[in-house]
N, C-alpha and C positions, 0 to 999 in steps of 0.2 A: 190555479196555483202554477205557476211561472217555476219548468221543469227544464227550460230548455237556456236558461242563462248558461255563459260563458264560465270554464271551470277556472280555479285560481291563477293567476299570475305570480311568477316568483317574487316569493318575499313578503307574499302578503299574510296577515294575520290571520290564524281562521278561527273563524266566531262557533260561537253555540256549536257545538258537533250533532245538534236535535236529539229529543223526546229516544229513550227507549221504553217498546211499550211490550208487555204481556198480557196478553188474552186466553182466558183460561174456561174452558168450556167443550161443547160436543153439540153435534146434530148442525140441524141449519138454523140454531138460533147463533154461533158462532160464526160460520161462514157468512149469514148475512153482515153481521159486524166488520170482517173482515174486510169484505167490500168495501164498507165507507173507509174505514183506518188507511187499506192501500192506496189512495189519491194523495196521502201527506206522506208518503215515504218515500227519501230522498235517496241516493244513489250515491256512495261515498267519495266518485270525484265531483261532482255537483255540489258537496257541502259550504264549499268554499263561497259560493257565490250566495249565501243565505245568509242575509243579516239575523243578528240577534235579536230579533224581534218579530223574523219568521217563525209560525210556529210548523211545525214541519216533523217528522220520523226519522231519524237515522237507524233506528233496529228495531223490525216490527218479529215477536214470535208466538203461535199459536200453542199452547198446549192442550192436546184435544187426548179426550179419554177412549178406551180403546176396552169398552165390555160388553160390542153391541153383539149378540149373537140371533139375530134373524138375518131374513131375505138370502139378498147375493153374498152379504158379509159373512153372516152367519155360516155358509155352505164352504165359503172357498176358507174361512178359519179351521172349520172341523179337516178340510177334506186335503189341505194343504199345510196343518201346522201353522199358519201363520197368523198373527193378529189381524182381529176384523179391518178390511179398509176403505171404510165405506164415508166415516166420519173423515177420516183422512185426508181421501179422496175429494169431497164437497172444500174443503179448507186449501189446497191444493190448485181448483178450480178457479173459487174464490181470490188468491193472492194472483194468478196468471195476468200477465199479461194482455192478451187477446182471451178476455174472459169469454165472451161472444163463441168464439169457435172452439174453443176448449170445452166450454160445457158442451155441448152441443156435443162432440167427442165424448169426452170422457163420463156424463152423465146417459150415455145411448147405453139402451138396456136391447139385448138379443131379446128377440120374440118366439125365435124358433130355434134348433139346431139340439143335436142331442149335445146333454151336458154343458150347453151354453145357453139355453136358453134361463131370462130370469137373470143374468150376471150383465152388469155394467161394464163397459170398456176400461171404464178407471179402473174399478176394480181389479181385473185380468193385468191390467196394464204392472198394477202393483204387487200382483201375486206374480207377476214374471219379473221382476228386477229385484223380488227378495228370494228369489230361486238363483241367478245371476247370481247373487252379494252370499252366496251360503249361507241362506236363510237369514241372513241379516236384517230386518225392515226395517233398523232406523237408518240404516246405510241404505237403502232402497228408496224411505222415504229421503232421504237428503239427496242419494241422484237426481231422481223425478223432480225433486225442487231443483237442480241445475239444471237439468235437460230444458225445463219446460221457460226456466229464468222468470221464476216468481217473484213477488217484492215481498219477502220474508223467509222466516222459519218455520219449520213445523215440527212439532217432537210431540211422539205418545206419552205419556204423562208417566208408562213405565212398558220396558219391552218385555214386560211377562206375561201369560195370561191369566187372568180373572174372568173373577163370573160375582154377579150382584147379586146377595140376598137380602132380602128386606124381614126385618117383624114388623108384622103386622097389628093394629091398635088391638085385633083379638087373640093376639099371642100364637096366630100362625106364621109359618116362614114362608116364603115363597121363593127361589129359587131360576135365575136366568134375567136380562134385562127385558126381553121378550114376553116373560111371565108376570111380568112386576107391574111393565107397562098394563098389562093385559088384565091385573088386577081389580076389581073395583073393591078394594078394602083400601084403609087409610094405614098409608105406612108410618111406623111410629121411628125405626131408625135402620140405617143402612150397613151393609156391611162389606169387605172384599175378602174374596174364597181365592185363594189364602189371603193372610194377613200380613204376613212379612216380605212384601214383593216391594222392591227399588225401585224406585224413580230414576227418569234418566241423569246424567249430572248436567246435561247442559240446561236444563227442566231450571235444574236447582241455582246453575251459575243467572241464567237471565234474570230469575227471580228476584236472587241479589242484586243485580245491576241494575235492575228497572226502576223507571220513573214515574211509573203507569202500570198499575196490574189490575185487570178487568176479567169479572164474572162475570155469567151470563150476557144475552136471554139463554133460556134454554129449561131442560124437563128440569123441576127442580133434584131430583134422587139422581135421575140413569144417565144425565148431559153434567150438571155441575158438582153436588158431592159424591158424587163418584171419583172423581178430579182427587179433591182433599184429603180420602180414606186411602190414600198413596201415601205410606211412612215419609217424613220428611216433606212431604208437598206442602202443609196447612203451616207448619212451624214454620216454613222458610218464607212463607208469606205473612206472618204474624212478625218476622225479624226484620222482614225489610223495611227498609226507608222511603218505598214507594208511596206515590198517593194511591190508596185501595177504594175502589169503584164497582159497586153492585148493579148492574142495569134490569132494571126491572123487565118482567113477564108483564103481556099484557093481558093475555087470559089465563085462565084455569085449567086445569088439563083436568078431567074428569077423574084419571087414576094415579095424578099424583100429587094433586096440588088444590084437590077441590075444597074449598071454602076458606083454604088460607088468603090472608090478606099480602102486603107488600111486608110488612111488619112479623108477621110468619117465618117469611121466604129469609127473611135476614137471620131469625132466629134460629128457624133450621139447619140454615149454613154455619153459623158461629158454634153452634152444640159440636154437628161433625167436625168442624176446625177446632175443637179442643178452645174456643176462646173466642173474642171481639176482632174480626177483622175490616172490617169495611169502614172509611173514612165519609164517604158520600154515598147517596143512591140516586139513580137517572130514573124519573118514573115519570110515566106519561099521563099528562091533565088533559088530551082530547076528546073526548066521548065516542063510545061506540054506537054506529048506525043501528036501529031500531033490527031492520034487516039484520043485518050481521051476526045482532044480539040472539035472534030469534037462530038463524043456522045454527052457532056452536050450541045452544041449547039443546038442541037433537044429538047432540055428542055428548049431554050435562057439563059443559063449559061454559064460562063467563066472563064477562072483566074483572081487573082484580081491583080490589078495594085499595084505594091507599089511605091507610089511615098514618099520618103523615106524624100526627104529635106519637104516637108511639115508636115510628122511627127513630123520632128523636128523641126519645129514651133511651132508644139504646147506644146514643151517641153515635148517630149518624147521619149528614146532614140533606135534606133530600133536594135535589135539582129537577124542578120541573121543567115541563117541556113539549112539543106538540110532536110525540113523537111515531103518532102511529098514520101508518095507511091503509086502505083498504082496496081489496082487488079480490079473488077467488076467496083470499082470506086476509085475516088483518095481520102487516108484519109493521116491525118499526122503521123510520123512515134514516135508514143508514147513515146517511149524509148528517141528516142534523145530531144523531146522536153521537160520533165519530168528532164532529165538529165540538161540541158541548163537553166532550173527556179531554180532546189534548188542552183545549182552555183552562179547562181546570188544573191538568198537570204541568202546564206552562206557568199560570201564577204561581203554583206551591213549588214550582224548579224555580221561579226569580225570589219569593221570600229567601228559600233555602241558600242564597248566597248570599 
């Protein structure tokens, strides 16, 4: 993608001002996304030199959920007041520049040292700029996004804290994301402790404005509806005019998501969003290695089923796609799925005029 064209000449007309997209999610099933989207995001004196028929980013923004309470995060939230920043952090990385040497930094985990050992760099890095900002972490996280000159936003989905409780299908509760994870009972609905905690406004303003709003991958409960159970988050995404995009899981996660299909994962997202929100879903028709199949087994994971005609039941139109890879573990192949959403919200931006 040709970044380095000449910026406008006086007088010239300027085309398409490109795609605004939201990305709404947690863990590294966002950040990996992240990755692919930042190759299409243009640089606002650069816009000029893009025809209308590039398809291209002019405002990418992440909103990442903020209830993780283990590890490094877990410690420096309790022990610092601050919201976990661990998801953050990966999204953060993800949008950088010099992703290469920035992870490599800011994912370095101490090994030793008292009180540091167990904590990431990112981490520390962002528990000392929301000490700087008087506690402020969405002014902390907005520095770090200047400091670092990422290609986007990044906004916690509310600067409160929470904490995740789940009912369980046997009518126990369970209490913490950590705990939930940890569960091997089937969670029947999710909740946030408390309930009446805000959303940031710019959360709300991008929502509005976008052209592109994207869930997932990610845990289905503790990474995406956790996102939604944020007052105003689900309805302002039910309001917009954006094209709404479910990207499918490609496995199972033993404690949160075991035996649901693709067709589930949309159901359970629509229940917590009080309603219908997804236009499309991105789901991959690759098949998992025999191998691979047999690993996550020992974890009780799997691939997910897609059963494709009950998607489209629920009025949802599904995009297939080869969209996985396999390495240590199976993840989706960023590029093409990155590739495969602005397409789609580029036709639905040219019907729309």
């Amino acid at each position: 993608m040709p970044l380095s064209r000449n910026p406008s000449k006086a007088g010239m007309k300027r085309p398409d001002a490109g795609l605004r997209v939201v990305a709404i999610g947690g863990g590294t099933g966002l950040s990996t996304l992240l990755k692919g989207l930042k190759a299409y995001v243009v640089r606002p004196e650069y816009l000029y030199a893009f025809a209308p028929t590039d398809i291209h980013i002019a405002e990418l923004c992440a909103v990442v959920t903020v209830s993780d309470d283990g590890g490094s995060s877990g410690r420096l939230s309790k022990e610092f007041n601050i919201l976990p920043p661990g998801d953050i952090r990966n999204c953060i990385v993800a949008l950088s520049q010099d992703e290469a040497l920035l992870s490599r930094l800011f994912q370095h985990r101490f090994k030793k040292g008292s009180g540091l050992e167990g904590h990431s760099f990112g981490n520390l890095f962002l528990t000392a700029l929301t000490a700087l900002t008087d506690d402020d972490f969405a002014e902390a996280v907005r520095l770090s996004s200047e400091i670092l000159s990422i290609r986007g936003r990044i906004y916690p989905v509310t600067t409160s804290h929470v904490i995740l409780e789940a009912l369980m299908e046997d009518g126990t509760r369970v209490k913490g994301e950590t705990k939930i994870g940890r569960s091997k009972g089937k969670i029947r609905e999710l909740f946030l402790v408390p309930s009446d905690v805000k959303p940031m406004p710019q959360t709300l303003e991008a929502i509005a404005s976008a052209d592109l709003i994207t869930i997932g991958p990610g845990s289905l409960f503790t990474s995406l509806i956790a996102n939604l159970l944020v007052p105003g988050v689900a309805s302002a995404i039910r309001k917009s005019s954006a094209l709404k995009v479910y990207i499918g899981n490609l496995m199972t996660q033993a404690n949160e998501s075991l035996g649901l299909t693709v067709s589930d994962h949309i159901r359970a997202l629509n229940s917590h969003a009080g309603g219908p929100i997804f236009d499309y879903a991105l789901i991959n028709r690759m098949p998992v290695s025999s191998k691979m199949k047999a690993k996550y087994a020992l974890e009780g994971a799997a691939p997910i089923v897609s059963d494709l005609e009950e998607v489209e039941a629920l009025g949802v139109s599904p995009v297939l796609g080869d969209y996985l890879e396999e390495a240590e573990q199976v993840r989706h192949v960023t590029g093409k799925v990155a590739q495969d959403l602005l397409q789609l919200a580029f036709r639905a931006k040219k019907q729309c005029r």
